[in-house]
C-alpha positions as CSV (number, residue, x, y, z in Angstrom):
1,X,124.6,58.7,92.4
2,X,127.9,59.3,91.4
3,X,129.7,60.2,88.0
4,X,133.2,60.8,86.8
5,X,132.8,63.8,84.5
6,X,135.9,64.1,82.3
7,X,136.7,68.1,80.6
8,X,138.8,68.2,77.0
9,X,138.9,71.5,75.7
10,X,140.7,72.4,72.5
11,X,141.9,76.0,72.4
12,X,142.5,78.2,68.9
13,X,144.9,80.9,69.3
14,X,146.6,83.8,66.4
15,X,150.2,83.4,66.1
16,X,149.9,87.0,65.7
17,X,149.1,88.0,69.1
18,X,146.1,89.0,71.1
19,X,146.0,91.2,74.4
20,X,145.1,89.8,77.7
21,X,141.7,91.2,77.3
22,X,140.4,89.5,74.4
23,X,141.6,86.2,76.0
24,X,139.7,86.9,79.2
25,X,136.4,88.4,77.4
26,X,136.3,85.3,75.2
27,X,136.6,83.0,78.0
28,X,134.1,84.5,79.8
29,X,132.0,84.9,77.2
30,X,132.3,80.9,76.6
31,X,131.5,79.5,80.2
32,X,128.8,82.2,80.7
33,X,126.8,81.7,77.1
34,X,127.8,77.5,76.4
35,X,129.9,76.1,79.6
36,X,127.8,76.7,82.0
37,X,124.7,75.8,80.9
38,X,126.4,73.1,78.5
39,X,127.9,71.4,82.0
40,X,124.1,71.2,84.1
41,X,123.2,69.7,80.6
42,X,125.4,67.2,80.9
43,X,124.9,66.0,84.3
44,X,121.0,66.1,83.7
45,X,121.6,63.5,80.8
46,X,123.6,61.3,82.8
47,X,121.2,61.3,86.0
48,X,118.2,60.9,83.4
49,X,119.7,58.3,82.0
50,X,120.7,56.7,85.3
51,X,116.9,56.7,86.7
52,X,115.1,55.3,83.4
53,X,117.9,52.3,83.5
54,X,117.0,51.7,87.2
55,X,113.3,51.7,86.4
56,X,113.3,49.6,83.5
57,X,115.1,47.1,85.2
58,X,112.6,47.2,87.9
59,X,115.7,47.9,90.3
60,X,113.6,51.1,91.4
61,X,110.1,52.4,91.5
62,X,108.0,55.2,89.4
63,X,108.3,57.8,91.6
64,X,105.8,59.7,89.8
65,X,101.9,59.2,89.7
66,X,101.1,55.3,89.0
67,X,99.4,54.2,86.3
68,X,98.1,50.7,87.0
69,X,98.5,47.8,89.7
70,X,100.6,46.2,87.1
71,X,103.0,48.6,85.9
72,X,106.0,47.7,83.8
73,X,107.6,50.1,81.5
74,X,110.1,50.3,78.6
75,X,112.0,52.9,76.6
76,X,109.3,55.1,74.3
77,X,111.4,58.4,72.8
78,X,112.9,61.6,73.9
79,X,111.5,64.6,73.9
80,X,113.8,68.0,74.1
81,X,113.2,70.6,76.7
82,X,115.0,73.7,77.2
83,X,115.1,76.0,80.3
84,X,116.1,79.7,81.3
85,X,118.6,79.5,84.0
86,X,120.8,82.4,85.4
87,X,123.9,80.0,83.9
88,X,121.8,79.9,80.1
89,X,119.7,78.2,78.4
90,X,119.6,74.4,79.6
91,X,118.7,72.0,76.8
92,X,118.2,68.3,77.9
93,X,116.8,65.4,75.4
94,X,115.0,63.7,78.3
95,X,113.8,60.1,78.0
96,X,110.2,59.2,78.2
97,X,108.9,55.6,79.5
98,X,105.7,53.7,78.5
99,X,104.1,51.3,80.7
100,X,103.7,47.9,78.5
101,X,100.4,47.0,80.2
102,X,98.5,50.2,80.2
103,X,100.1,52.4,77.5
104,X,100.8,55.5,79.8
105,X,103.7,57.7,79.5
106,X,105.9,59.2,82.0
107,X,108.8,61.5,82.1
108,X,111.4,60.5,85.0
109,X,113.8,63.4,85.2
110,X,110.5,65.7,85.4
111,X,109.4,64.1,88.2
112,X,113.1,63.8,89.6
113,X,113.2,67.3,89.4
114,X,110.7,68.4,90.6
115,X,109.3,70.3,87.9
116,X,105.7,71.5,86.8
117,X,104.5,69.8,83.2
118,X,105.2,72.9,81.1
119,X,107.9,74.6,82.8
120,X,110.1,77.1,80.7
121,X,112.4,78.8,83.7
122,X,114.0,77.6,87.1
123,X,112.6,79.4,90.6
124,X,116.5,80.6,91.1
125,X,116.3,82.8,87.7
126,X,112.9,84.0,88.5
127,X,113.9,84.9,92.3
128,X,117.2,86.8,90.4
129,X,114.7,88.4,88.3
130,X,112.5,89.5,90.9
131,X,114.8,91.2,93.1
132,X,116.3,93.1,90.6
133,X,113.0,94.1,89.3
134,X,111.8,95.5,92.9
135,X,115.0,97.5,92.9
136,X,115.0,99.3,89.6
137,X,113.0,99.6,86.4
138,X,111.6,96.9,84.4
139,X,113.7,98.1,81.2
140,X,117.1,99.1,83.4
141,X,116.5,95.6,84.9
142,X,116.9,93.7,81.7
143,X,119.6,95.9,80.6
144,X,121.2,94.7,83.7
145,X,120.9,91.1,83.9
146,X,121.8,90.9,79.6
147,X,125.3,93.1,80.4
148,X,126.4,92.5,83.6
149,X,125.1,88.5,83.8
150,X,124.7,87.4,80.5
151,X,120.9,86.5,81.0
152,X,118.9,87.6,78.1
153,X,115.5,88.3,79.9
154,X,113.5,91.0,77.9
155,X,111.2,93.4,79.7
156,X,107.9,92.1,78.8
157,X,108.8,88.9,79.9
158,X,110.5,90.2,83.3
159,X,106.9,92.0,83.7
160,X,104.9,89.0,83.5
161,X,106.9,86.5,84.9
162,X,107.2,89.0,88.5
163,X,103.1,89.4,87.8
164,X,102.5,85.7,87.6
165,X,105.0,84.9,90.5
166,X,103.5,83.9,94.1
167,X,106.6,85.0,96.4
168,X,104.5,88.1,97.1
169,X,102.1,85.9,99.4
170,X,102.2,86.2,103.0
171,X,101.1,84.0,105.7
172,X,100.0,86.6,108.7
173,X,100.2,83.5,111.0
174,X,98.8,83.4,114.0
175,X,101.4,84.4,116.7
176,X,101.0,87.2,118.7
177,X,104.1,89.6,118.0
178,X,106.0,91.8,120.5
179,X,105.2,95.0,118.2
180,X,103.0,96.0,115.7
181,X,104.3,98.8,113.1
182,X,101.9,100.5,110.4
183,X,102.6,103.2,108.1
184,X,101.4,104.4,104.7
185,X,102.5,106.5,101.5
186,X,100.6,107.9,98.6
187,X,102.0,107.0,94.5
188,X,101.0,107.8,91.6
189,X,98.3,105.5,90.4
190,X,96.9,104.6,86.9
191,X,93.4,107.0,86.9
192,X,90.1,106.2,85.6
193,X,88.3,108.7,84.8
194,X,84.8,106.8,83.6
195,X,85.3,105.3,87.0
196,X,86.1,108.8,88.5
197,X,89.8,107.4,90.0
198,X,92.1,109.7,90.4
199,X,96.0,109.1,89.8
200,X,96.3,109.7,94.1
201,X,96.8,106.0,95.6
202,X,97.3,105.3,98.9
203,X,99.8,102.2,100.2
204,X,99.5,100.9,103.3
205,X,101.7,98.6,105.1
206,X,102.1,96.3,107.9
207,X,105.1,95.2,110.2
208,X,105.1,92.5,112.9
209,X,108.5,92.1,115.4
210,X,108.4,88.5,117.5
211,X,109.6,88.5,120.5
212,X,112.8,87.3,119.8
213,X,113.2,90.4,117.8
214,X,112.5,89.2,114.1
215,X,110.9,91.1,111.6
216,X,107.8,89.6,110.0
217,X,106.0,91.0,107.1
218,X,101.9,91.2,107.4
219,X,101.0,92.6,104.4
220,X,101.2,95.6,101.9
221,X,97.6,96.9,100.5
222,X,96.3,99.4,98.1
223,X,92.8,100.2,97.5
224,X,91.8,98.9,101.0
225,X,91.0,101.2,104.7
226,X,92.4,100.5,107.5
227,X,89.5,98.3,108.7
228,X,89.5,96.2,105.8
229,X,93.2,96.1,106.7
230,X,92.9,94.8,110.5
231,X,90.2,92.3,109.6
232,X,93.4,90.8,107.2
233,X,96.0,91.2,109.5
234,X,94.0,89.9,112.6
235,X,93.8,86.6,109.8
236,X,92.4,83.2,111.1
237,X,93.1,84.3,115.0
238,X,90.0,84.1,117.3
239,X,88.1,87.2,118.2
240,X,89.7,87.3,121.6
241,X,93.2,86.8,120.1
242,X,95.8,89.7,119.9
243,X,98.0,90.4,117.2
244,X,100.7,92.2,119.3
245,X,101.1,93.3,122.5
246,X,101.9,97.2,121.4
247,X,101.1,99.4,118.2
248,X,103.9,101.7,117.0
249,X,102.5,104.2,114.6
250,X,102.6,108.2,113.4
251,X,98.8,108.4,115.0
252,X,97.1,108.3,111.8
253,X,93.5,108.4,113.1
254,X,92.2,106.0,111.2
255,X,95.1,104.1,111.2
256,X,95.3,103.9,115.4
257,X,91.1,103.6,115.4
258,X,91.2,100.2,113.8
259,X,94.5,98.2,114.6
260,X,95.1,100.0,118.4
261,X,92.3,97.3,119.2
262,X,94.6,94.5,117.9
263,X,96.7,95.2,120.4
264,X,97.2,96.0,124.4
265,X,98.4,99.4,124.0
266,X,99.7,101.5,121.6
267,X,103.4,103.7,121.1
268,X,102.7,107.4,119.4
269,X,105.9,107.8,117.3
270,X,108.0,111.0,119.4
271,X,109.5,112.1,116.1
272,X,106.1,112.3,114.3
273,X,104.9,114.2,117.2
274,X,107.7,116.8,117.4
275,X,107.1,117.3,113.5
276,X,103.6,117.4,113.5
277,X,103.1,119.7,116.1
278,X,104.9,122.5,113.9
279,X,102.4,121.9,111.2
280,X,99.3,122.2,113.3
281,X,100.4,125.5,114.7
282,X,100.8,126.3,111.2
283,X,97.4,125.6,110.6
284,X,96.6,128.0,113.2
285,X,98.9,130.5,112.0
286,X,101.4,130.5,114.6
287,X,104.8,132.1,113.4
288,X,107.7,130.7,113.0
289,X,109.8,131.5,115.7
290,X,106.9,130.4,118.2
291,X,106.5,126.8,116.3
292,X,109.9,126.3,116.6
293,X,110.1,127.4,120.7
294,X,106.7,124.9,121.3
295,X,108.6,122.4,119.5
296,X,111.3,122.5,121.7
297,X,109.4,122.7,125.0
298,X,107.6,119.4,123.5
299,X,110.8,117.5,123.0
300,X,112.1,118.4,126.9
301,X,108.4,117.0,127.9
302,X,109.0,113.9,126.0
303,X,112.3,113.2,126.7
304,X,112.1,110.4,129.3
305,X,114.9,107.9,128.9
306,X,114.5,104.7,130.1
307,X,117.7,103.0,132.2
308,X,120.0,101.3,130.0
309,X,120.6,98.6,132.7
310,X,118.8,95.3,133.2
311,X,115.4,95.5,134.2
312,X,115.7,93.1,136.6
313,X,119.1,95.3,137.6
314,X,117.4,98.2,138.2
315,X,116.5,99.6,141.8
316,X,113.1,100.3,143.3
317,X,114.1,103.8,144.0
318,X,115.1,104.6,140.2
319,X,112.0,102.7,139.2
320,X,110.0,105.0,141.2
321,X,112.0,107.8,139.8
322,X,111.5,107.2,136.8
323,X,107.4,106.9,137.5
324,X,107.2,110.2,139.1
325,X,109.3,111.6,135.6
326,X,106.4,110.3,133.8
327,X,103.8,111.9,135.9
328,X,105.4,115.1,135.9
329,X,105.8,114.8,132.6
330,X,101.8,114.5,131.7
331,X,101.9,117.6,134.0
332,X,103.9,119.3,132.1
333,X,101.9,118.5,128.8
334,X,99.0,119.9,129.8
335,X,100.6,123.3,131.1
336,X,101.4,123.3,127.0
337,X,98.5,122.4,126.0
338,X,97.1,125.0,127.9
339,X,99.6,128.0,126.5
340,X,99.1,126.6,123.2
341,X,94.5,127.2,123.5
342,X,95.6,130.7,125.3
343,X,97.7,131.2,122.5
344,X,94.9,131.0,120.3
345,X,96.1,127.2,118.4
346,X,93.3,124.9,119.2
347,X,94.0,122.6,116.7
348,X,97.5,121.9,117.5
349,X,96.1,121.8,121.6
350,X,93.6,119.5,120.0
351,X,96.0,117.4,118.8
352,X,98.3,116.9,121.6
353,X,95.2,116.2,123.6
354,X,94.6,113.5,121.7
355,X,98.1,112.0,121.4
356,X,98.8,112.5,125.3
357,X,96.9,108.9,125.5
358,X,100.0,106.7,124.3
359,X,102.9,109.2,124.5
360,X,103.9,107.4,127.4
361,X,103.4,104.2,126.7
362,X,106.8,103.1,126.6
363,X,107.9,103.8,129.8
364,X,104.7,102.2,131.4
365,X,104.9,98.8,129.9
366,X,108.8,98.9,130.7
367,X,107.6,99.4,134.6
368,X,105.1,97.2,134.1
369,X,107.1,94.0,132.1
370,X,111.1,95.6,131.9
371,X,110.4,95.1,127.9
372,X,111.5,98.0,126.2
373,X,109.4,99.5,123.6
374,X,110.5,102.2,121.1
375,X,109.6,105.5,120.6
376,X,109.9,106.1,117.3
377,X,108.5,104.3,114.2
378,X,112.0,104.4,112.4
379,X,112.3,100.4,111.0
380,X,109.3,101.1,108.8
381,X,109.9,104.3,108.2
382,X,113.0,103.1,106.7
383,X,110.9,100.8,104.4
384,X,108.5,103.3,103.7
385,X,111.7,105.2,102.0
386,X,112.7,102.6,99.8
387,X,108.8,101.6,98.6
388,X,108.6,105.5,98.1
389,X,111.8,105.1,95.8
390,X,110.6,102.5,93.8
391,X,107.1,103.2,93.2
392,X,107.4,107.1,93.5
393,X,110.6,108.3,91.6
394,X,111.1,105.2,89.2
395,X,107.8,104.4,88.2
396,X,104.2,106.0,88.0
397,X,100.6,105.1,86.3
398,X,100.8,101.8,88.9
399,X,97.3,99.4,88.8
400,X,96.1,98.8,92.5
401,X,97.0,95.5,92.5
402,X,100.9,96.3,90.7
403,X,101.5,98.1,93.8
404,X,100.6,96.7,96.4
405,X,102.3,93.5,94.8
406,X,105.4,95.1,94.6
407,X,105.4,96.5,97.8
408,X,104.8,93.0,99.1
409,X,108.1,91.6,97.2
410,X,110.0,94.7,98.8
411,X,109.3,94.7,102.7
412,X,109.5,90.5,102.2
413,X,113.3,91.6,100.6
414,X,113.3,94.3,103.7
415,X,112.2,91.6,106.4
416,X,114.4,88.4,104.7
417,X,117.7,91.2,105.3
418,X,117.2,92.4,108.2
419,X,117.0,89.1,110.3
């Protein structure tokens, strides 16, 4: 449909003079608090009244639930509805039909629009709402929206509007991604202390990247282990089924335990290894100077490179080459390992001992496939920064399920982006 909308506006000005600033913060202040909002109104009346015509003529259907074999309707009454929007507050007098033979009533713009029976906001002003929300405060957030878009939303009702919202859900799927990234952060829960919960909560989050390179969320969750977490990720795939081909992780043992057998293989993160090597010799009281020497003798064993041309580019010899760099570098690795137990650290020979597993993993399935894996665990880490920010250093006392719900808005905002 069609209309011809025409715009008369009368303007009162002083003969006194004004400055260009009042002129331009009055105009705004018009189309943002009455024009805007005024306008939608307008062209919801004329569509409204558009589709009621049609059906009481019979020249188109209900398109709404029927009400008998027979039905027929006429004109009943109006009934006024008004509706946050990020343009204002919407107010329509919508038209309500009754069917002659059965008595039932029906609203045709509601059902035009696509709207629930009690509605009081559009999706695009709770979406607005919702982002701004997972990026600041709750009381910053309606300061914001009030001064800078003229959207009076206070913060009780920004609160319950981002608790009642279902954009947070998230459909696992049941593709089998490329990689498989995991991390998790502790923040400052709300304690209980009849329940004897402290204020230490763990989050935990999941990262899935298709083969095309795609970022998919799988899931943020507080309160829950890392088995409880596979058994969600894994979702409604068969036992048999893999959720990705490799895990890319710090080497959390609980963490690698349960979702390394979601996948072929499994990536321990170089830069966590380098960092966490220092604090295990600290543990064993290793001094400085000789952390920092066994962290540099670490990063030469681990720094394999793979070739930068195509794999399919690449000769046999430098493939072979690059084999044999791998194999002398697991020689190497153990040479540390064993200065490190005659040094007296077992439990940072301990834990390269257990990381030497996957710290080559990369460069195997590269041989193996020419797909090239990385090395480090930065895209989530980079996530893990901005959760931290939001639920670390502006907010604290967080329910389990507050969290872990606004972590799910944020890496779905992280993911959406970064496509």
């Amino acid at each position: 449909m069609q209309n011809i909308i025409s715009l008369e506006l009368i303007s009162a000005t002083s003969e006194n003079g004004f400055s260009l600033d009042e002129l331009v913060f009055r105009t705004k202040e018009l189309f943002e608090t009455e024009a805007m909002a005024g306008f939608v109104s307008l062209i919801l009346q004329l569509i409204d009244e558009r589709i009621c015509m049609n059906i009481v003529q019979g020249k188109s259907d209900n398109t709404g639930q029927s009400c008998c074999c027979n039905e027929r309707f006429e004109y009943h009454d109006r009934s006024l509805r008004q509706f946050r929007t990020s343009v204002g507050t919407v107010k329509i007098s919508w038209r309500r039909l009754k069917c002659v033979k059965c008595g039932k009533t029906i609203t045709p713009l509601r059902d035009f629009l696509g709207l629930a029976p009690y509605q009081s906001k559009t999706l695009e002003l709770e979406k607005l709402v919702t982002e701004i929300v997972s990026e600041q405060s709750y009381r910053r957030s309606s300061t914001h929206l009030e001064s800078i878009g003229s959207i009076p939303v206070p913060k009780s009702t920004a609160h319950r509007w981002v608790v009642q919202t279902e954009c947070d859900q998230i459909d696992t799927g049941t593709d089998t991604f490329s990689l498989l990234f995991a991390d998790g952060t502790g923040f400052k829960r709300r304690p209980d202390k009849d329940k004897r919960i402290s204020n230490r909560g763990e989050l935990r989050v999941a990262l899935g990247v298709t083969r095309s390179s795609s970022v998919v969320p799988l899931g943020a969750f507080s309160g829950k282990s890392w088995d409880e977490i596979s058994s969600l990720v894994k979702g409604e795939r068969k036992n048999k089924e893999l959720v990705a081909d490799m895990l890319v992780s710090e080497g959390e043992t609980g963490l690698v335990k349960s979702l390394a057998k979601l996948c072929n293989d499994s990536q321990r993160s170089h830069w966590h290894l380098v960092r966490d090597l220092n604090y295990t010799m600290w543990k064993d009281d290793a001094g400085k100077l000789e952390r920092k020497q066994k962290q540099k003798e670490l990063n030469a064993v681990i720094g394999i490179e793979i070739p930068e041309e195509d794999f399919e580019k690449v000769c046999d010899d430098d493939k072979k080459d690059l084999q044999d760099a791998v194999n002398s570098a697991e020689s190497d690795l153990r040479k540390l390992i064993g200065k490190l137990l005659e040094k007296g650290c077992k439990i940072a020979a301990d834990y390269l001992n257990r990381s030497a597993k996957n710290m080559f993993s990369y460069a195997r399935r590269w041989l193996e496939t020419g797909i090239v894996t990385p090395r480090v665990s930065s895209m989530i880490e980079r996530m893990m920064r901005e959760l931290g920010r939001r639920l670390k250093r502006i907010a604290f006392g967080w329910s389990e399920e507050g969290a872990a719900k606004m972590a799910r808005i944020i890496i779905k905002r992280f993911t959406s982006e970064n496509q």
